[in-house]
C-alpha positions in Angstrom: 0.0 0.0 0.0 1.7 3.6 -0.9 1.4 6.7 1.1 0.3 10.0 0.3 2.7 12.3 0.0 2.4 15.1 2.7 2.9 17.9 0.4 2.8 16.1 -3.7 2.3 19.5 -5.0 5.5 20.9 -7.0 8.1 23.4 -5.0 7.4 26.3 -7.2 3.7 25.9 -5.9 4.0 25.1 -2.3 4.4 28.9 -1.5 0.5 29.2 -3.1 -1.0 26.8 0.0 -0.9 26.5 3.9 1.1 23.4 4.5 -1.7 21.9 7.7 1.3 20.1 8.9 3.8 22.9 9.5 1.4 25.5 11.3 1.7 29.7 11.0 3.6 30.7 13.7 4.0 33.7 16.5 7.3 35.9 15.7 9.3 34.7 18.5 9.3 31.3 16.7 9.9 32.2 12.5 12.8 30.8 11.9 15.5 31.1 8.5 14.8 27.6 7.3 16.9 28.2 4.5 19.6 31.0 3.2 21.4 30.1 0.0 23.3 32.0 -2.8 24.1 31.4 -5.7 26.4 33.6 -8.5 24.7 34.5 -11.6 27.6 36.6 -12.8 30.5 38.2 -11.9 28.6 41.3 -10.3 25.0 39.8 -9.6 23.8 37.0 -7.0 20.3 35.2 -6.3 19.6 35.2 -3.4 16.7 32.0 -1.8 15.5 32.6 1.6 12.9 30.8 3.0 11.4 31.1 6.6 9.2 29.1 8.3 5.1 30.3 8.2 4.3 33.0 10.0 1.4 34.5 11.9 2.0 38.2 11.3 4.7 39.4 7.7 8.3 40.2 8.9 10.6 42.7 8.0 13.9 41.1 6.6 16.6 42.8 6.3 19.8 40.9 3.9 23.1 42.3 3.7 26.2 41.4 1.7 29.3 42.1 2.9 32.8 41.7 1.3 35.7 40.2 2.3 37.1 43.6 4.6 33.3 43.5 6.1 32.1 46.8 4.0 28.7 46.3 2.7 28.4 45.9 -1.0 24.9 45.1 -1.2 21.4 45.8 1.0 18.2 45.1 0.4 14.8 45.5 3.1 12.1 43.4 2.6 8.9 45.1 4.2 5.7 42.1 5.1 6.4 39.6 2.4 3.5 37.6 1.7 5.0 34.6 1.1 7.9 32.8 3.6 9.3 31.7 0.2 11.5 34.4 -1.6 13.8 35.0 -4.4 16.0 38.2 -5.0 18.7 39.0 -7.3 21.1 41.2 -6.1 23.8 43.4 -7.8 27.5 44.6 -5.6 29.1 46.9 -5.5 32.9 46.9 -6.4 32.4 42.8 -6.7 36.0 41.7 -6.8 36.0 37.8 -8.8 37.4 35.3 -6.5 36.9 37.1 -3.6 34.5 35.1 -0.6 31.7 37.3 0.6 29.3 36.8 3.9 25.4 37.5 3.5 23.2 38.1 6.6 19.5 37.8 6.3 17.9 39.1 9.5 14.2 38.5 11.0 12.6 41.5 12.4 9.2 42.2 13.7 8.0 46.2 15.4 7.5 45.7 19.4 4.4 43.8 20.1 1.3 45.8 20.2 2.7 48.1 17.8 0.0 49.6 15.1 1.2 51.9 12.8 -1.1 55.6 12.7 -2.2 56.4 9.4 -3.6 60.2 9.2 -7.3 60.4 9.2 -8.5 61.5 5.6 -8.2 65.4 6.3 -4.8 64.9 3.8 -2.3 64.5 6.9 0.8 63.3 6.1 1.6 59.5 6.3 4.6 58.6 8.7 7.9 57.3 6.9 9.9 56.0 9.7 9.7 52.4 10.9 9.4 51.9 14.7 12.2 50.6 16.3 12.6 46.6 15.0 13.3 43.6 17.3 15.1 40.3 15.6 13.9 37.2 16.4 16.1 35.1 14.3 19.2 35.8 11.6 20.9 33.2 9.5 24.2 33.6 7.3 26.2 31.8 4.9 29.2 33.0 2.2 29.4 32.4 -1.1 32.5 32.8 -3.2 32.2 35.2 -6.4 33.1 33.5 -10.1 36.7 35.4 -11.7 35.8 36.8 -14.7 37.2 35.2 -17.4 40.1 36.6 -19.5 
Protein backbone atom coordinates (compact mmCIF):
# COMPACT_ATOMS: atom_id res chain seq x y z
CA UNK A 1 0.00 0.00 0.00
CA UNK A 2 1.67 3.59 -0.85
CA UNK A 3 1.41 6.67 1.06
CA UNK A 4 0.32 10.00 0.33
CA UNK A 5 2.71 12.31 0.01
CA UNK A 6 2.37 15.06 2.67
CA UNK A 7 2.85 17.86 0.44
CA UNK A 8 2.76 16.12 -3.71
CA UNK A 9 2.29 19.53 -4.96
CA UNK A 10 5.47 20.94 -7.02
CA UNK A 11 8.14 23.44 -5.03
CA UNK A 12 7.37 26.30 -7.17
CA UNK A 13 3.68 25.85 -5.92
CA UNK A 14 4.00 25.12 -2.33
CA UNK A 15 4.36 28.95 -1.50
CA UNK A 16 0.46 29.22 -3.05
CA UNK A 17 -1.01 26.81 0.01
CA UNK A 18 -0.86 26.54 3.94
CA UNK A 19 1.05 23.37 4.47
CA UNK A 20 -1.69 21.94 7.72
CA UNK A 21 1.28 20.14 8.85
CA UNK A 22 3.82 22.87 9.47
CA UNK A 23 1.42 25.46 11.27
CA UNK A 24 1.70 29.65 10.99
CA UNK A 25 3.55 30.70 13.67
CA UNK A 26 3.95 33.68 16.53
CA UNK A 27 7.32 35.91 15.70
CA UNK A 28 9.32 34.71 18.51
CA UNK A 29 9.29 31.30 16.66
CA UNK A 30 9.93 32.15 12.52
CA UNK A 31 12.77 30.77 11.91
CA UNK A 32 15.49 31.08 8.54
CA UNK A 33 14.79 27.62 7.32
CA UNK A 34 16.89 28.22 4.47
CA UNK A 35 19.58 30.99 3.16
CA UNK A 36 21.39 30.06 0.04
CA UNK A 37 23.34 31.95 -2.80
CA UNK A 38 24.08 31.40 -5.74
CA UNK A 39 26.40 33.65 -8.46
CA UNK A 40 24.69 34.52 -11.60
CA UNK A 41 27.62 36.61 -12.83
CA UNK A 42 30.51 38.18 -11.85
CA UNK A 43 28.64 41.28 -10.28
CA UNK A 44 24.95 39.81 -9.57
CA UNK A 45 23.83 36.96 -6.96
CA UNK A 46 20.33 35.22 -6.32
CA UNK A 47 19.65 35.17 -3.43
CA UNK A 48 16.68 32.02 -1.82
CA UNK A 49 15.51 32.61 1.58
CA UNK A 50 12.89 30.80 3.00
CA UNK A 51 11.44 31.14 6.56
CA UNK A 52 9.19 29.09 8.29
CA UNK A 53 5.14 30.25 8.22
CA UNK A 54 4.34 32.96 9.99
CA UNK A 55 1.44 34.50 11.93
CA UNK A 56 2.02 38.15 11.28
CA UNK A 57 4.71 39.42 7.74
CA UNK A 58 8.30 40.22 8.89
CA UNK A 59 10.59 42.68 8.02
CA UNK A 60 13.90 41.09 6.56
CA UNK A 61 16.61 42.79 6.27
CA UNK A 62 19.77 40.91 3.85
CA UNK A 63 23.08 42.30 3.71
CA UNK A 64 26.22 41.35 1.66
CA UNK A 65 29.32 42.13 2.88
CA UNK A 66 32.80 41.66 1.28
CA UNK A 67 35.73 40.24 2.28
CA UNK A 68 37.12 43.62 4.62
CA UNK A 69 33.33 43.46 6.12
CA UNK A 70 32.05 46.84 3.95
CA UNK A 71 28.72 46.29 2.72
CA UNK A 72 28.37 45.94 -0.95
CA UNK A 73 24.93 45.14 -1.22
CA UNK A 74 21.40 45.78 0.97
CA UNK A 75 18.25 45.07 0.41
CA UNK A 76 14.79 45.54 3.06
CA UNK A 77 12.07 43.44 2.55
CA UNK A 78 8.90 45.10 4.18
CA UNK A 79 5.73 42.06 5.14
CA UNK A 80 6.45 39.65 2.41
CA UNK A 81 3.49 37.59 1.75
CA UNK A 82 4.98 34.63 1.09
CA UNK A 83 7.87 32.80 3.56
CA UNK A 84 9.30 31.72 0.20
CA UNK A 85 11.47 34.44 -1.60
CA UNK A 86 13.79 34.96 -4.43
CA UNK A 87 16.05 38.17 -5.02
CA UNK A 88 18.71 38.98 -7.26
CA UNK A 89 21.13 41.16 -6.07
CA UNK A 90 23.81 43.43 -7.79
CA UNK A 91 27.49 44.64 -5.62
CA UNK A 92 29.12 46.92 -5.52
CA UNK A 93 32.89 46.87 -6.41
CA UNK A 94 32.36 42.85 -6.74
CA UNK A 95 36.02 41.70 -6.83
CA UNK A 96 36.04 37.85 -8.76
CA UNK A 97 37.36 35.28 -6.51
CA UNK A 98 36.89 37.13 -3.59
CA UNK A 99 34.47 35.13 -0.57
CA UNK A 100 31.68 37.32 0.58
CA UNK A 101 29.27 36.83 3.92
CA UNK A 102 25.36 37.52 3.53
CA UNK A 103 23.25 38.11 6.63
CA UNK A 104 19.53 37.79 6.33
CA UNK A 105 17.93 39.15 9.49
CA UNK A 106 14.17 38.47 11.00
CA UNK A 107 12.62 41.46 12.42
CA UNK A 108 9.24 42.25 13.67
CA UNK A 109 7.96 46.21 15.39
CA UNK A 110 7.52 45.75 19.38
CA UNK A 111 4.45 43.78 20.10
CA UNK A 112 1.27 45.81 20.25
CA UNK A 113 2.65 48.14 17.81
CA UNK A 114 -0.04 49.57 15.14
CA UNK A 115 1.15 51.91 12.76
CA UNK A 116 -1.15 55.60 12.70
CA UNK A 117 -2.23 56.39 9.37
CA UNK A 118 -3.57 60.24 9.22
CA UNK A 119 -7.26 60.42 9.17
CA UNK A 120 -8.50 61.48 5.58
CA UNK A 121 -8.19 65.37 6.27
CA UNK A 122 -4.78 64.86 3.78
CA UNK A 123 -2.31 64.53 6.86
CA UNK A 124 0.78 63.34 6.06
CA UNK A 125 1.58 59.54 6.35
CA UNK A 126 4.58 58.56 8.69
CA UNK A 127 7.93 57.29 6.94
CA UNK A 128 9.87 55.99 9.69
CA UNK A 129 9.66 52.41 10.86
CA UNK A 130 9.42 51.94 14.68
CA UNK A 131 12.17 50.58 16.34
CA UNK A 132 12.65 46.62 15.01
CA UNK A 133 13.27 43.65 17.33
CA UNK A 134 15.12 40.28 15.64
CA UNK A 135 13.87 37.16 16.39
CA UNK A 136 16.09 35.14 14.30
CA UNK A 137 19.22 35.79 11.58
CA UNK A 138 20.89 33.25 9.50
CA UNK A 139 24.25 33.59 7.32
CA UNK A 140 26.22 31.80 4.87
CA UNK A 141 29.25 32.99 2.17
CA UNK A 142 29.43 32.39 -1.12
CA UNK A 143 32.45 32.85 -3.24
CA UNK A 144 32.21 35.23 -6.40
CA UNK A 145 33.08 33.47 -10.13
CA UNK A 146 36.74 35.36 -11.70
CA UNK A 147 35.79 36.84 -14.67
CA UNK A 148 37.22 35.17 -17.39
CA UNK A 149 40.10 36.57 -19.50
Amino acid sequence: MSSIPLNPLPPEFQMFFDDPNDPKRPPEEVEVRELRVEPVDTQRIRVYLTLSPYQQRPHINITVWNAQQQPVAELLIVEPVNPRMEFTLYLREPRGGDTYRVEASVQYPPPGFKFQLPEEDGGEVPLELPPMREVTRAETTFTLPAPAS
